[in-house]
C-alpha positions, 0 to 999 in steps of 0.5 A, a space after each residue: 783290275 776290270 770291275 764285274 759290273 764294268 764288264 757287265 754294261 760293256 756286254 750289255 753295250 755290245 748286245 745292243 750293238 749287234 741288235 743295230 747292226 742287224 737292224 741296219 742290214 734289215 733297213 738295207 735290204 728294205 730299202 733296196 728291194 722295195 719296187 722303183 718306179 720308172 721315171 719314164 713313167 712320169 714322162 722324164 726321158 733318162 739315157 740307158 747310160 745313166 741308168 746303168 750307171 746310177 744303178 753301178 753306183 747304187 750296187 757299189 754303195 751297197 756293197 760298201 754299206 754291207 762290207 761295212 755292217 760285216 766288219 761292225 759286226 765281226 768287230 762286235 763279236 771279237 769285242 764280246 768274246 774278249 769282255 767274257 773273257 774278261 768277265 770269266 778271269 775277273 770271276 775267277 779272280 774273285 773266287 781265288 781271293 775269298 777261297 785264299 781270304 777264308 783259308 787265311 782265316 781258318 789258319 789264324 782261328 786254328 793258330 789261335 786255338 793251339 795258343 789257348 791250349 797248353 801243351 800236353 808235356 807241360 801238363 803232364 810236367 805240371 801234375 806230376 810236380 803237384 803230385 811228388 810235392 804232395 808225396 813229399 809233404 805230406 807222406 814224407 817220400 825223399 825226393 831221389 826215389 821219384 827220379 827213377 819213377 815213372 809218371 805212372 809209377 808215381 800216379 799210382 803211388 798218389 792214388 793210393 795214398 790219397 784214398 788212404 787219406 780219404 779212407 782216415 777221413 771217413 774214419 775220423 768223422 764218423 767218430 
């Protein structure tokens, strides 16, 4: 896997290249359009031959030269596509890890508070337990009468008989 910050100085690489290449068509184009000065100004006789020729061959290295710059340039602009390319897909890759990192992180706090809380049927389970041995020991109710009762039934049966008690109490302290 390319690193972000790989892709970031190989962008940076790239730019530069461009800017030279530029900078290079710009001394190319200086270069040749700048005025010559006639040698027979300064009294050399040269044939028209070799100056048709000289001037063939500096057309030619020219046009290899800008051919040349063409293809660094075009090269430059695959390569910068392609680390872009590469520098989206990298960031993609980075956002798809912290999303599935945190939503593996919600799942495991969400798991791990359902395993704190008892289950709801086993609390029920628990108090209606509670509440038949409080009946049983306290107000003598035989055990058969509860299998037929409902949770509510048997909750309503604790209640009365606990403000019963309460109501004794109130009675037996004020005395």
């Amino acid at each position: 896997m390319v690193n972000t910050a790989e892709l970031k100085e190989a962008a940076k690489i790239v730019q530069e290249v461009l800017t030279d290449l530029e900078i290079v068509e710009t001394l190319i184009k200086a270069k040749h359009d700048t005025p010559k000065v006639s040698s027979k100004a300064k009294g050399v006789v040269i044939k028209e031959q070799d100056e048709a020729l000289a001037r063939k061959m500096q057309a030619d290295i020219e046009k290899e030269e800008r051919v040349q710059v063409e293809k660094d340039r075009e090269m430059a602009k695959a390569l910068a596509a392609e680390l872009n390319e590469a520098y989206q897909q990298s960031l993609a890759t980075e956002l798809a890890q912290k999303k599935a990192a945190s939503l593996k992180k919600s799942v495991v706090i969400k798991t791990a508070a359902k395993k704190r809380q008892p289950s709801k049927t086993f609390l029920g389970t628990q108090e209606r337990n509670k509440m038949i041995t409080f009946l049983k020991g306290v107000v003598g109710v035989r055990k058969e009468m509860f299998s037929k009762m409902t949770f509510e039934q048997i909750k309503e049966l604790y209640n009365f008989e606990m403000t019963k008690l309460q109501g004794n109490e109130t009675i037996l302290s004020t005395r």
